[in-house]
MARZAFI-46700 format. One record per residue: x, y, z of N, C-alpha, C in turn; residue number from 1. Coordinates in steps of 0.1 Angstrom, whole numbers, always signed. Layout:
% MARZAFI-46700
((X,Y,Z),(X,Y,Z),(X,Y,Z),NUM),
...
END
This chain:
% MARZAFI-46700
((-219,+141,-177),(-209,+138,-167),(-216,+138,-153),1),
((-210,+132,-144),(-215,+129,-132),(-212,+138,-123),2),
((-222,+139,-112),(-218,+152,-101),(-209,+150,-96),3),
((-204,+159,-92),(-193,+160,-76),(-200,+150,-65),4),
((-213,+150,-64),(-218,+143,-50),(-221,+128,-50),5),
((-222,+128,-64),(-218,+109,-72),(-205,+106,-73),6),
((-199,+115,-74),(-188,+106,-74),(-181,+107,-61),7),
((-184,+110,-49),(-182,+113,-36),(-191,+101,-29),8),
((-200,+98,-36),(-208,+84,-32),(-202,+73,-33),9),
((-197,+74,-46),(-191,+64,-53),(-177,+59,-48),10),
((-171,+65,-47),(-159,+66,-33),(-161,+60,-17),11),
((-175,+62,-15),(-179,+57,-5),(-181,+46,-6),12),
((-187,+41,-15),(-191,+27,-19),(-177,+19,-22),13),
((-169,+21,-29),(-157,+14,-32),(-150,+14,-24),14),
((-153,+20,-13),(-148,+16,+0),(-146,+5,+9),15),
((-162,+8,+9),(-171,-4,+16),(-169,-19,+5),16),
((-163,-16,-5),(-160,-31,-11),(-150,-40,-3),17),
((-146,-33,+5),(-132,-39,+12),(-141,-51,+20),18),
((-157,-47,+26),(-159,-62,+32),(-166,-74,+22),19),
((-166,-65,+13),(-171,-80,+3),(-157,-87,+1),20),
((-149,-79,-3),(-134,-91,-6),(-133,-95,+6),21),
((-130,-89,+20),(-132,-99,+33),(-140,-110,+28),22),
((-149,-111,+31),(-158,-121,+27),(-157,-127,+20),23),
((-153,-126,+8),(-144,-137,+0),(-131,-142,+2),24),
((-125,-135,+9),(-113,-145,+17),(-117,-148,+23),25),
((-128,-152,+33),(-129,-161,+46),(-132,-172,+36),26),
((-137,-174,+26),(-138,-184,+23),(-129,-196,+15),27),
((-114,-189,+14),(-105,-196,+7),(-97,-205,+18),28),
((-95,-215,+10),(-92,-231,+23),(-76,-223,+27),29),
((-72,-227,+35),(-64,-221,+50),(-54,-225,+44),30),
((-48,-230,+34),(-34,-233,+25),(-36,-223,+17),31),
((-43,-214,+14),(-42,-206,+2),(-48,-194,+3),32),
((-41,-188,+9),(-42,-171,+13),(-44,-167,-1),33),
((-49,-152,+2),(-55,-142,-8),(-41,-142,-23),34),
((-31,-139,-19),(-16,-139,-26),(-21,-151,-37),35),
((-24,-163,-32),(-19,-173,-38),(-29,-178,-48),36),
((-41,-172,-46),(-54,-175,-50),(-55,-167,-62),37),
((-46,-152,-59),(-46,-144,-74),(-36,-145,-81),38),
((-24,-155,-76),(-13,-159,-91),(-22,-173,-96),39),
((-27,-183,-87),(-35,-192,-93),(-48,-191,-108),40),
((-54,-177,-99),(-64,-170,-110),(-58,-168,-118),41),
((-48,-157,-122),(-40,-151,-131),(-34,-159,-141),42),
((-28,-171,-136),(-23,-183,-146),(-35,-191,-151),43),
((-45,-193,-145),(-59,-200,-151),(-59,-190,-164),44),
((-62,-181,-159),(-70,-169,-168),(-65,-166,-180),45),
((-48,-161,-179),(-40,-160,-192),(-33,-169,-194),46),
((-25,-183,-188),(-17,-191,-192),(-4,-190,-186),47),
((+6,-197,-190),(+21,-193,-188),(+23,-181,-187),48),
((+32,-178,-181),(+35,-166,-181),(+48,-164,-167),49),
((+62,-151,-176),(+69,-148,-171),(+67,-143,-156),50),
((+71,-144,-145),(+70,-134,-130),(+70,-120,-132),51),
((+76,-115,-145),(+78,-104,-148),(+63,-100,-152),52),
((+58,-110,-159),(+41,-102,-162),(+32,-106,-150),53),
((+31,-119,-147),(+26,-122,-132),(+25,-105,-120),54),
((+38,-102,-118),(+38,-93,-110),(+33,-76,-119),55),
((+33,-78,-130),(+21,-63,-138),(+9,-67,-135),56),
((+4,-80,-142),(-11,-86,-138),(-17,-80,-123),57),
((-11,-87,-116),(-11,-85,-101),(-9,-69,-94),58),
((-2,-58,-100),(-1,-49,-100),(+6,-46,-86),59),
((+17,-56,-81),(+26,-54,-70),(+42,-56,-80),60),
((+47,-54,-67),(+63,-54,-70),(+62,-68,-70),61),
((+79,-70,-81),(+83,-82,-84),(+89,-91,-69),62),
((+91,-84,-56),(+95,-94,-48),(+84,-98,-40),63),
((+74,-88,-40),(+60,-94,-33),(+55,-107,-45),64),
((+58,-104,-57),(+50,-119,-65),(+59,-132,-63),65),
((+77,-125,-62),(+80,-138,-60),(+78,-145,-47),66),
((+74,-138,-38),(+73,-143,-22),(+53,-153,-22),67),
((+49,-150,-33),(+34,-159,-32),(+40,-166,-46),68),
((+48,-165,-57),(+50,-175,-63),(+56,-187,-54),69),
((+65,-185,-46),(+76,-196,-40),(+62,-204,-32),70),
((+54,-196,-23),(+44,-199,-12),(+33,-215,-27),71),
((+32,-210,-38),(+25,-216,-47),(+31,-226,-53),72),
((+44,-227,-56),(+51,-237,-62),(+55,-248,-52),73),
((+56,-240,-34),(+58,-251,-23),(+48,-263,-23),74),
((+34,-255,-26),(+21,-266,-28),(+19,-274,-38),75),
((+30,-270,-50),(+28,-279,-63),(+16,-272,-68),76),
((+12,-262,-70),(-1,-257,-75),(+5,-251,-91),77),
((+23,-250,-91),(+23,-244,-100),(+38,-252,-103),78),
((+46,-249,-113),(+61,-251,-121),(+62,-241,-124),79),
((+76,-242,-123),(+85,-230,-127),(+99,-233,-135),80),
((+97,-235,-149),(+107,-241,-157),(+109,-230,-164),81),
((+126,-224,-175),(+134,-220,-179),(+128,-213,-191),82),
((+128,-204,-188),(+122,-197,-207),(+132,-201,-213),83),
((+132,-205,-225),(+142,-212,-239),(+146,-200,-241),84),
((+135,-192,-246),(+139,-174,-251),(+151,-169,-242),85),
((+153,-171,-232),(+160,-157,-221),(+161,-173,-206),86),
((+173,-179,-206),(+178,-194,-193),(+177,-180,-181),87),
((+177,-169,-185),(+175,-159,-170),(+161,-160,-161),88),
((+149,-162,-168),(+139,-160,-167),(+135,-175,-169),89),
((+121,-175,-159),(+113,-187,-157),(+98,-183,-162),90),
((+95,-196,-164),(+84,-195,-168),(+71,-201,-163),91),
((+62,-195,-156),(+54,-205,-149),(+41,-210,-150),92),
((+36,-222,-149),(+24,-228,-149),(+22,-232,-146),93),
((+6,-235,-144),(-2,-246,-134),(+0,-259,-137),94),
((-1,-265,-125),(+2,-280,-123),(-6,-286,-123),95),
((-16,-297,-123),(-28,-305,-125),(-30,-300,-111),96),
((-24,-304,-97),(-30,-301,-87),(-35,-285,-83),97),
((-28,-279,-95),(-31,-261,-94),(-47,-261,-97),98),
((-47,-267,-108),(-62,-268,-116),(-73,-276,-109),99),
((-70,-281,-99),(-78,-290,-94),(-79,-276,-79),100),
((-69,-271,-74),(-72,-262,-64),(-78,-248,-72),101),
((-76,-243,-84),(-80,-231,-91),(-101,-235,-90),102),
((-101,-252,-94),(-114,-252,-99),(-121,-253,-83),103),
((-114,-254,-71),(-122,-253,-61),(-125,-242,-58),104),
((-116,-232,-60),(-110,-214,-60),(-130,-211,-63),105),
((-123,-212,-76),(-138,-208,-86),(-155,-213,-81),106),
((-150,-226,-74),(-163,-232,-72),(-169,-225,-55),107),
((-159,-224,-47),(-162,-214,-36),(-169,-203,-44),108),
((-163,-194,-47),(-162,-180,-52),(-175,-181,-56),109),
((-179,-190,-65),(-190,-190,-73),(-208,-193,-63),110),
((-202,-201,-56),(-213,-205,-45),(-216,-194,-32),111),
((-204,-189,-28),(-210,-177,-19),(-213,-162,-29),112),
((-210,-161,-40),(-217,-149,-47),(-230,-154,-49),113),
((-236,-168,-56),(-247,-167,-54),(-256,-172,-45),114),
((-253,-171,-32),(-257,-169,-22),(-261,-158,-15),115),
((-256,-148,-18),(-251,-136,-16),(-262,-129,-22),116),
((-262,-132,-36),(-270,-123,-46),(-285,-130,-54),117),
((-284,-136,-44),(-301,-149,-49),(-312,-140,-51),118),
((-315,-127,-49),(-324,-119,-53),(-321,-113,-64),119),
((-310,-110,-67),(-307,-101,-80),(-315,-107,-91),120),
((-317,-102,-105),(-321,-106,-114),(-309,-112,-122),121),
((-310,-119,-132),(-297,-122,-142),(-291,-113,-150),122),
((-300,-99,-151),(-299,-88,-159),(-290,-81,-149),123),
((-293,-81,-133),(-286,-72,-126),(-271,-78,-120),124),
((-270,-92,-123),(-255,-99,-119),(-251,-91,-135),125),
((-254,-92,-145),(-247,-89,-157),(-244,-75,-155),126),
((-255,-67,-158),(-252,-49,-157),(-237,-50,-145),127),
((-238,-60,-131),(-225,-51,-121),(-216,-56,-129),128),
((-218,-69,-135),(-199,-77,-142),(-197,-62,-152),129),
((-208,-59,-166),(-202,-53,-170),(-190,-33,-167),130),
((-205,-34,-151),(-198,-20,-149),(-190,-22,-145),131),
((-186,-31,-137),(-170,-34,-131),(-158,-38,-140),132),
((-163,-40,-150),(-155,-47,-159),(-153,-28,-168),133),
((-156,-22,-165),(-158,-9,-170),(-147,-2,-162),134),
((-151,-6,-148),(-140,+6,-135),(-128,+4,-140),135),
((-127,-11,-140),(-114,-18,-140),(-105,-13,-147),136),
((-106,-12,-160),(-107,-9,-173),(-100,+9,-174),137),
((-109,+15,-172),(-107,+30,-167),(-93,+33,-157),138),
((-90,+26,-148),(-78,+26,-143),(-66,+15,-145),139),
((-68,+9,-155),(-58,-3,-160),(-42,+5,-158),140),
((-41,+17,-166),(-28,+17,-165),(-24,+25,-153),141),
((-32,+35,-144),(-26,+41,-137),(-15,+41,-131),142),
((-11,+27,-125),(+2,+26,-115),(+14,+30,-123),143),
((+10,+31,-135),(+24,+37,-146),(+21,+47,-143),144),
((+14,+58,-145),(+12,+73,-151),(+3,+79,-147),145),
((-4,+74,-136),(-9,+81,-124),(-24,+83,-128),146),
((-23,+81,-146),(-37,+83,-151),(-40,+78,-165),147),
((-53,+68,-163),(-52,+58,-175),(-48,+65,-186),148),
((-46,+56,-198),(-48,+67,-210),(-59,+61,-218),149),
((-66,+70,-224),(-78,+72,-229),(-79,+59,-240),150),
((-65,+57,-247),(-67,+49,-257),(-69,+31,-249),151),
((-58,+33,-239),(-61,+21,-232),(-73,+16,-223),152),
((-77,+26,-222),(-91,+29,-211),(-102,+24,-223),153),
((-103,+28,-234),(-112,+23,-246),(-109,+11,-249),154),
((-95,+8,-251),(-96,-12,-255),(-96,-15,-244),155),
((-92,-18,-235),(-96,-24,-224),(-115,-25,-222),156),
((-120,-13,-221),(-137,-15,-223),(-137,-22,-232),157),
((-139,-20,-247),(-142,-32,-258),(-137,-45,-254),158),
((-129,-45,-248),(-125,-65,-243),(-136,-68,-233),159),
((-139,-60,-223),(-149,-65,-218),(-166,-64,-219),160),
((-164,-58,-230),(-179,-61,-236),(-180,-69,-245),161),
((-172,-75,-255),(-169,-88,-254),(-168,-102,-249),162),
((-159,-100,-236),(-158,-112,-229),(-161,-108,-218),163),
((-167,-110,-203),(-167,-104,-193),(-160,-114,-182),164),
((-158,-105,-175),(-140,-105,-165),(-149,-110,-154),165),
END
């Protein structure tokens, strides 16, 4: 187990992440704030999907997701048609022009990381995806219960040593 003075580092450091994501929003086109960039990802990533899971994915309240859903469907980046299951609920997905703005998303993202990290090795972009894909993981459920649980803290790891996030 790790010291008290590592993980007091470590705190420090995930701090200082706040100007890397700066930095990755300076670079998203001026129609598509941070909000809109992560229900776009979100729908790329898993598919259709309810506002009701949208806004767990996202890990905000349901009136903050509907307020970047509306901002994303005004651009046509997404639809929002009738679950069959439940006419209460919508169901939403990308629009060809979502996919065409998701693949620009990606293709920024992708060009200033490796810009960013042109010295790293391939071994050392892999090792941070996996250990990030580890943090993540470790606190998946908190906003329920204040503290992952152990079982979900383990599948969650096994998915991403599997597939990496």
């Amino acid at each position: 187990m790790a010291e008290q003075a590592q993980y007091e580092e470590l705190a420090r450091q995930l701090s200082a992440i706040g100007a890397v994501k700066r930095d990755m929003e300076r670079i998203l086109p001026s129609d598509c704030p941070a909000g809109s960039a992560a229900v776009l990802t979100l729908l790329g990533r898993h598919g259709d999907m309810r506002m009701s899971r949208l806004a767990e994915l996202l890990a905000v309240d349901l009136s903050v997701t509907s307020r970047h859903v509306a901002q994303v469907a005004d651009r046509g980046w997404i639809e929002r048609s009738f679950d069959p299951a439940d006419k209460r609920s919508r169901i939403l997905h990308l629009t060809a022009l979502g996919r065409t703005q998701l693949d620009e998303l990606s293709r920024r993202g992708a060009a200033l990381l490796a810009e960013r990290l042109n010295n790293w090795s391939d071994d050392d972009v892999s090792g941070l995806i996996h250990s990030m894909a580890r943090l993540r993981a470790s606190f998946r459920d908190c906003r329920f219960t204040g503290r992952p649980t152990q079982a979900a803290a383990e599948s969650a790891a096994d998915r991403t040593t599997r597939t990496p996030a």
